[in-house]
N, C-alpha and C positions, 0 to 999 in steps of 0.2 A: 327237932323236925326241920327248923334253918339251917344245920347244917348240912341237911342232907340234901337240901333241895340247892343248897349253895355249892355242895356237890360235885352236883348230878349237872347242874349249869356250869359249874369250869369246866367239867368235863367234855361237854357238849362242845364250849368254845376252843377247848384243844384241838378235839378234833376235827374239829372246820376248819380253824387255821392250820394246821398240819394238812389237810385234804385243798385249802387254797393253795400253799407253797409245793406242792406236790405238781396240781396242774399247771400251777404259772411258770417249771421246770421247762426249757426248750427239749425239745421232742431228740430221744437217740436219734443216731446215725448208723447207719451199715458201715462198720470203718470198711470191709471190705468191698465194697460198692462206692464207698468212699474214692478211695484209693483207685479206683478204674476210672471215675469220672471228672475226679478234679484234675489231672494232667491236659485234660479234654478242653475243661472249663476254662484254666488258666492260660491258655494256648487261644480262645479262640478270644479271654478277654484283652490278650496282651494286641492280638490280631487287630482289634476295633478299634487300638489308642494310636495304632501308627496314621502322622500323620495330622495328629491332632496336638501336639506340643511343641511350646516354645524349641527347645533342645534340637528338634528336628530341623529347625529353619537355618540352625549353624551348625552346618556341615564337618569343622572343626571338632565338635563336640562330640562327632558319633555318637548319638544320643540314641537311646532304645526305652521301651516300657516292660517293667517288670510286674508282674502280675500276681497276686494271691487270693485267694476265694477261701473259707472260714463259712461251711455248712449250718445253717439255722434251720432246715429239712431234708429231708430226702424222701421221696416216694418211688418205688418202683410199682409199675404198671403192667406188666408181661413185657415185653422190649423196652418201654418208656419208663422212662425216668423226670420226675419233676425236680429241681435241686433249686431249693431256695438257698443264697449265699450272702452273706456278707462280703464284700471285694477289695481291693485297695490293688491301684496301679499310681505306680510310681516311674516318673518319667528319669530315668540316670544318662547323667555323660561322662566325658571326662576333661579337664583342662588342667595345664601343666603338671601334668602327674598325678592328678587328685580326683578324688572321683564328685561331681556334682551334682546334688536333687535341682531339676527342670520343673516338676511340675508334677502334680500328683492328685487324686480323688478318692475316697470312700461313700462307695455304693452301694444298697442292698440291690439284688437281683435275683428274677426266679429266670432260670433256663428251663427249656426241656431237650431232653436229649433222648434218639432215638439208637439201638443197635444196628449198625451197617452189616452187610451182608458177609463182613471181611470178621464178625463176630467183635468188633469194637464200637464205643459209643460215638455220633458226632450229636452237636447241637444242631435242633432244627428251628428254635424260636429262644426271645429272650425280650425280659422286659427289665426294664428298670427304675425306680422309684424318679419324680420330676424334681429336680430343685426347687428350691423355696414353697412358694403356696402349694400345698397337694401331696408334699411329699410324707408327712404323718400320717394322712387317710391312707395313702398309694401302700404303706408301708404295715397300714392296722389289718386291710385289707387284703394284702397277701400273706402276711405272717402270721397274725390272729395274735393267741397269746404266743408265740414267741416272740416279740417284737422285742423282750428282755433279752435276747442273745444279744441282739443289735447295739444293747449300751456297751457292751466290752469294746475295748481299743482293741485294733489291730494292730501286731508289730509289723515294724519297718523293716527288722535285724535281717530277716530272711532273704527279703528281696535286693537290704545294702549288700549280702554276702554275696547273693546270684551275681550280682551288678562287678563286683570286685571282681568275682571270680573271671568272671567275662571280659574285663578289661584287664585284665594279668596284674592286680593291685596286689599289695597285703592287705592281710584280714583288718590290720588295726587302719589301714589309710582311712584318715576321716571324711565327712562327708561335708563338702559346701555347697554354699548358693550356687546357680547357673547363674 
């Protein structure tokens, strides 16, 4: 009779742990819906960093912000869209031939973004997690349980390639300090 009731309880604890790891999974994406609104996303985070780094201040450098957003939700709403993001903007120049990281942050963000009448999305609001104190709650708070998407690193590779590409580099030119 112990063994069955020792059972019938792993059993039980399987299944709850299988039923935690299931919900603590971050929530799919519309890769298609995806794909309409991160061009959007990235364009208007890369918009908000000009302006705001070192790189910028020396003219020599032609310095720019490259931008990536990495989905943790997506909600559509009938035209609206909420798009919780993970981001990373990376500030690039270049000096004597090589290409330089200026300056750079990873930030979680929720946008919303609404459908213009041209049948494309623009964003109409945007928040983002505070530095230092506040920023765990800011973060528990609009993510819930996905806050675990948020531990993965975001690569860099994507935005050094934009960055090269745009200053006519090869793909292997390394990357240094500004």
């Amino acid at each position: 009779m112990a063994a069955v009731r020792w059972a019938t309880g792993a059993g039980a604890v399987v299944v709850l742990v299988g039923s935690g790891v299931w919900a603590m999974r971050p929530g799919q994406v519309d890769a298609r819906l995806w794909e309409e609104v991160r061009p959007v996303i990235e364009a208007r985070l890369a918009a908000e960093q000009r302006g705001t780094g070192y790189g910028e201040e020396v003219p020599a450098l032609d310095a720019h912000w490259f931008c990536r957003a990495e989905p943790v939700g997506l909600e559509r709403h009938g035209d609206e869209v909420r798009a919780g993001v993970d981001t990373l903007c990376v500030e690039y120049g270049v000096r004597d031939g090589g290409l330089v990281e200026c300056g750079g942050g990873r930030v979680p963000q929720v946008l919303r973004l609404a459908r213009a009448a041209d049948g494309r999305y623009r964003v109409v609001s945007r928040e983002q997690a505070p530095d230092g104190a506040g920023h765990a709650d800011w973060t528990e708070s609009h993510f819930g349980r996905r806050t675990l998407a948020l531990r993965d690193e975001i690569s860099s590779t994507p935005l050094e390639e934009a960055a090269r590409t745009r200053y006519g580099l090869r793909e292997d030119t390394p990357v240094g300090d500004c």
